[in-house]
RODO-2510 file (C-alpha; in nm, 4 decimals, decimal comma):
residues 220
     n   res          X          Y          Z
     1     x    -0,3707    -1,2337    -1,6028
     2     x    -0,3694    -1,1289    -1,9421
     3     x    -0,5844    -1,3931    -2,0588
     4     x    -0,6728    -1,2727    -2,3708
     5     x    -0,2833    -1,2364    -2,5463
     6     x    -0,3777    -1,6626    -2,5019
     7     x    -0,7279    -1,6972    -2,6026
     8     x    -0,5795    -1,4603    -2,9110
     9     x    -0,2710    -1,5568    -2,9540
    10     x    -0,2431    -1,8942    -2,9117
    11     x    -0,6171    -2,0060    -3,0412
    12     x    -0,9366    -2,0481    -2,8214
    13     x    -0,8695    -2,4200    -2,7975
    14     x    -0,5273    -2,3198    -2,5522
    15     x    -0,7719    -2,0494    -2,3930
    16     x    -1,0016    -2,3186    -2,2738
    17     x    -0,7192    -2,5859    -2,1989
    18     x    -0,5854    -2,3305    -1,9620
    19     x    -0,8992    -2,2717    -1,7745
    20     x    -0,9023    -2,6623    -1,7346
    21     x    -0,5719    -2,6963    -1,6092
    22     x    -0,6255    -2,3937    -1,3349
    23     x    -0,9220    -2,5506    -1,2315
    24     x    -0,7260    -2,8651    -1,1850
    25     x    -0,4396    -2,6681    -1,0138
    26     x    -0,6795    -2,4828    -0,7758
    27     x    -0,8545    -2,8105    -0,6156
    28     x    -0,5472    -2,9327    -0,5350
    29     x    -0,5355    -2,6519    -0,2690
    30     x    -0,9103    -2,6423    -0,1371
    31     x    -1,0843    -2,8453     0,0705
    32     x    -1,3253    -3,1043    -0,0049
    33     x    -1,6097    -2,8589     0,1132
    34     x    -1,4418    -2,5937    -0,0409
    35     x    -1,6445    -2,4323    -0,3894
    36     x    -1,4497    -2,3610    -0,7349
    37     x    -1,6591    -2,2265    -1,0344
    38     x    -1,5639    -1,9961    -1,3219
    39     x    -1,7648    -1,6908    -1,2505
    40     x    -1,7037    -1,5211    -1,6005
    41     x    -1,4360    -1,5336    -1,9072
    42     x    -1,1029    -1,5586    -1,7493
    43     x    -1,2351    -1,4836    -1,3647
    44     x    -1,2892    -1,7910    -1,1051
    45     x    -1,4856    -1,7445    -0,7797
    46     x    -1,3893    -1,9694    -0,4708
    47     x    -1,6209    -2,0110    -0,1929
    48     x    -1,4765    -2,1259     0,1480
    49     x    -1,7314    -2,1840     0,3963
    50     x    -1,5914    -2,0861     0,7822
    51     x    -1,2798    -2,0189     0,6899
    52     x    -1,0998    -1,7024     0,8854
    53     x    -0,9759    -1,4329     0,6955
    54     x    -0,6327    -1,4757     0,7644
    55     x    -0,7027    -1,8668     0,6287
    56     x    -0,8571    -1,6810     0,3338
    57     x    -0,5397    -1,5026     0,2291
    58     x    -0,3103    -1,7591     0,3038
    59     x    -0,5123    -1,9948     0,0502
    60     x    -0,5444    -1,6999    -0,2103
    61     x    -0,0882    -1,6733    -0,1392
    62     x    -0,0788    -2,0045    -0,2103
    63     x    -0,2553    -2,0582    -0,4732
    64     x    -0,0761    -1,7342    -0,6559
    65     x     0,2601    -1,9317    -0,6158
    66     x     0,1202    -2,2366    -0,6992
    67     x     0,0247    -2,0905    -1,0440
    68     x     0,3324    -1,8999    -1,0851
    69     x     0,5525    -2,1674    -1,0393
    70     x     0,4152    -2,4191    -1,2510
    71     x     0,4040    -2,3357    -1,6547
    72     x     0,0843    -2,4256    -1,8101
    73     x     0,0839    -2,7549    -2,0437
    74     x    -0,0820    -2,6632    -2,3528
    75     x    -0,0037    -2,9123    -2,6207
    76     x     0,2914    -2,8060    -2,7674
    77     x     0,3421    -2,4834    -2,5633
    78     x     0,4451    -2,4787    -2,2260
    79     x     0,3373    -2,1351    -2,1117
    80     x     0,3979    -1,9243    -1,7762
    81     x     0,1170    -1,7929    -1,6209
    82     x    -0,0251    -1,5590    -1,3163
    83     x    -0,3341    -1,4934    -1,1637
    84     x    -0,4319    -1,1930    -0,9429
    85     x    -0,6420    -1,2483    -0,6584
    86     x    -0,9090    -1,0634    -0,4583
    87     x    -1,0525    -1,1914    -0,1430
    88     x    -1,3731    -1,0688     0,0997
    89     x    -1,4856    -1,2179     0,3900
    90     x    -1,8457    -1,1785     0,5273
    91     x    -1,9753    -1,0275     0,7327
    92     x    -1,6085    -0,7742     0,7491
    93     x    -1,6287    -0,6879     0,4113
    94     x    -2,0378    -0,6903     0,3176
    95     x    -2,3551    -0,8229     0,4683
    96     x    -2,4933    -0,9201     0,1022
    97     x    -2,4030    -1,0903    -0,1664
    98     x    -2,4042    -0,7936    -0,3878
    99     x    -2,2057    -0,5672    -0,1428
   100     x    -1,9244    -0,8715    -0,0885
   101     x    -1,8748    -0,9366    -0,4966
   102     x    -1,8495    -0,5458    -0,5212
   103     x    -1,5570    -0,5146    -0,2067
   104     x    -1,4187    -0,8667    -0,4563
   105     x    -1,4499    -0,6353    -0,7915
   106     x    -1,2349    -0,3602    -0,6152
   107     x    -1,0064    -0,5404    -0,4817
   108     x    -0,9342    -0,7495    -0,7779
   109     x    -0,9232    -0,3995    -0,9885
   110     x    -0,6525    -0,3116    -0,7617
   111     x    -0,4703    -0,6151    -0,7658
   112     x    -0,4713    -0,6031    -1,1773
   113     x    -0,3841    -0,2363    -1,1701
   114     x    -0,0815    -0,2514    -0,9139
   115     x     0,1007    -0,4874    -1,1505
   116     x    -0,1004    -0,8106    -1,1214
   117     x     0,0053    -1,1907    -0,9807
   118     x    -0,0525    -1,0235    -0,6306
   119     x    -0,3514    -1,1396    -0,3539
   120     x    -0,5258    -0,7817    -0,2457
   121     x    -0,7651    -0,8105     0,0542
   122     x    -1,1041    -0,6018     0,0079
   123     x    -1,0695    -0,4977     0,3812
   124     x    -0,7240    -0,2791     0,3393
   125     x    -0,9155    -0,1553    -0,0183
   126     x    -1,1735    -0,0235     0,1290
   127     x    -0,9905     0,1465     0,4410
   128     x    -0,7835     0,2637     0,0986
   129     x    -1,0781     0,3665    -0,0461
   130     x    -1,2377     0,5811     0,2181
   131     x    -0,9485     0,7828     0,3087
   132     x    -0,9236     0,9028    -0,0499
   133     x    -1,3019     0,9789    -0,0204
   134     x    -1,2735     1,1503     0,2801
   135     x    -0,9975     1,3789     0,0876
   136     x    -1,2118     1,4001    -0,2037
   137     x    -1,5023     1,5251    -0,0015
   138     x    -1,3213     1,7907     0,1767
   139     x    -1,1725     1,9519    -0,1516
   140     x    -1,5418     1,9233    -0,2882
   141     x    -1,6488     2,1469     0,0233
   142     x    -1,3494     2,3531    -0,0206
   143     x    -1,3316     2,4601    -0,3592
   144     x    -1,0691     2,2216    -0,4265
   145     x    -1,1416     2,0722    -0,6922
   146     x    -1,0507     2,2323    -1,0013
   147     x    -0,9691     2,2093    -1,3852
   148     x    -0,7073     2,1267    -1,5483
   149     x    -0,6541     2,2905    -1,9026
   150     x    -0,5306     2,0713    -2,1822
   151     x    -0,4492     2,2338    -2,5112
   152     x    -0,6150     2,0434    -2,8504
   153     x    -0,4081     2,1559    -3,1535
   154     x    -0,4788     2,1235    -3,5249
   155     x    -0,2394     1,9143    -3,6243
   156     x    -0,2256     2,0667    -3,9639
   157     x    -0,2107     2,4375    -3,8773
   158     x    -0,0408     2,3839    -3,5537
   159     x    -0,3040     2,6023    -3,4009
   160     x    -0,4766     2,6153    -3,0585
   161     x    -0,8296     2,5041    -3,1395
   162     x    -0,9609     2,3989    -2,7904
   163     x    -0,9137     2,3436    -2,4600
   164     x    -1,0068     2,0300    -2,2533
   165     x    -1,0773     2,0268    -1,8855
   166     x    -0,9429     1,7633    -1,6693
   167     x    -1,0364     1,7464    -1,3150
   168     x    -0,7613     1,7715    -1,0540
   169     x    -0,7792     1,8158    -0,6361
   170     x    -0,5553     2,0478    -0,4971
   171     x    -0,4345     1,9734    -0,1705
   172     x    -0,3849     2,2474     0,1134
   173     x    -0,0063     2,2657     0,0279
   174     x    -0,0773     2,3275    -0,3325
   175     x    -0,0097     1,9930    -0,4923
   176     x    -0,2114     1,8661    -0,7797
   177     x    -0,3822     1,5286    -0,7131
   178     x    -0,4105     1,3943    -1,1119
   179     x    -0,8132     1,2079    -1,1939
   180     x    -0,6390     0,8388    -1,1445
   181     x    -0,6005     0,9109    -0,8068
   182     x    -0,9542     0,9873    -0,6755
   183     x    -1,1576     0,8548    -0,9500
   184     x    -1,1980     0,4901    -0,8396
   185     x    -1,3403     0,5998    -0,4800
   186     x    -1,5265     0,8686    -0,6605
   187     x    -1,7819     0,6124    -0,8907
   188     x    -1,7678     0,3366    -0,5634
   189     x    -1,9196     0,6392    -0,3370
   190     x    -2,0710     0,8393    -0,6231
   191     x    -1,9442     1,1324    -0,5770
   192     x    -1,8873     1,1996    -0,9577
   193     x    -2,1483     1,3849    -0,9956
   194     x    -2,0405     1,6756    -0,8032
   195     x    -1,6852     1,6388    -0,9656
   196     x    -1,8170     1,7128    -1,2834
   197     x    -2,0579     2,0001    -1,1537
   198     x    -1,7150     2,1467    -0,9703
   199     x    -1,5169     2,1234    -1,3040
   200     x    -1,7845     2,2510    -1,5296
   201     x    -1,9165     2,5436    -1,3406
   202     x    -1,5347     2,6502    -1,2976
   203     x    -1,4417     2,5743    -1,7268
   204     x    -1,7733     2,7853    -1,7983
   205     x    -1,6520     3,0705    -1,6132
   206     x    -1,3072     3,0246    -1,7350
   207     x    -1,4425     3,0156    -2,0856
   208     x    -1,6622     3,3160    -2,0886
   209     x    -1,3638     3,5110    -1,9712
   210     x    -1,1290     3,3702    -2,2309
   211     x    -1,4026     3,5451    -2,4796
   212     x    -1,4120     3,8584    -2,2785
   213     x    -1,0308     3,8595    -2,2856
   214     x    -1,0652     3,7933    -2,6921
   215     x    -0,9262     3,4908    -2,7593
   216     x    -1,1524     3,3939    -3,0420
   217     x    -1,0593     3,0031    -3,0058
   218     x    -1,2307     2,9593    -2,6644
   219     x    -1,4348     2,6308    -2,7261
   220     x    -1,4155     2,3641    -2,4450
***
């Protein structure tokens, strides 16, 4: 978590000693036929062949306190750290390799953005992910899916120069359901597409009647 406030703030040299020392840390909790390799930057992918899901987890769990309780060595700094975790099992959570590291990149996404040094299955992600697509896809057929109108002022003059158009579901009880709560499930099932045709067609009719109605500021 957060790798770069080290790599940046304490010198690329205490970047790469960490990576070291969590690789070190994490094969103290895997089995011998168990496979650790940094996939990317900051991000390590752990392979455990035959392992249940529930044995999954519980490894990810432990390995999160394992980190969390330990502060880093790094020469003169002793640093604590966290790590967020996602975890997939095939063939539950994909039947390719492609379809299992994109249930991982969701899940880890999740994990990050729900406060990080957490373990988030891609199984209760995607359940997540298509009941919020079901939702979206019903407003979509419904005409629920509307704009949002921001004001943009000139900061000098104080004036009303534009209006920007955020998209927004509204739910059958008349509650507004802000972008960061649909967009995620909208690019994984790629429905944006018809978000943006929804929010357009309704900010081009909303601007042609701001004209009508005189309002000589009416860009968008």
């Amino acid at each position: 978590d957060r790798f770069k406030v080290v790599n940046y703030g304490y010198g690329e040299q205490h970047g790469d000693a960490l990576l070291t020392w969590l690789a070190r840390l994490a094969r103290t909790e895997l089995r011998p036929a168990d496979q650790l390799s940094r996939w990317g930057g900051q991000e390590f992918l752990c392979l455990l062949p035959g392992a249940e899901k529930t044995t999954v987890e519980h490894v990810a769990e432990r390995l999160r306190r394992k980190i969390d309780g330990a502060p880093a060595e790094l020469g003169e700094f002793n640093l604590r750290v966290t790590a967020s975790f996602a975890t997939a099992n095939y063939p539950e959570d994909g039947e390719s390799v492609e379809q299992l590291l994109a249930a991982l990149g969701a899940a880890l996404h999740q994990a990050k953005a729900g406060g990080r040094n957490r373990v988030v299955a891609a199984s209760g992600v995607k359940a997540q992910l298509y009941g919020v697509g079901r939702t979206l896809s019903q407003a979509l057929r419904e005409g629920r899916v509307v704009p949002a109108y921001q004001p943009i002022m000139d900061l000098k003059t104080g004036a009303i120069v534009a209006d920007e158009a955020l998209a927004r579901i509204r739910t059958a009880h008349g509650r507004l359901i802000p972008a960061s709560g649909f967009i995620d499930a909208a690019r994984e099932l790629q429905l944006t597409y018809e978000i943006d045709r929804a929010v357009i067609l309704q900010t081009l009719a909303h601007c042609v009647a701001t004209l009508i109605a005189g309002r000589p500021h009416a860009h968008f």
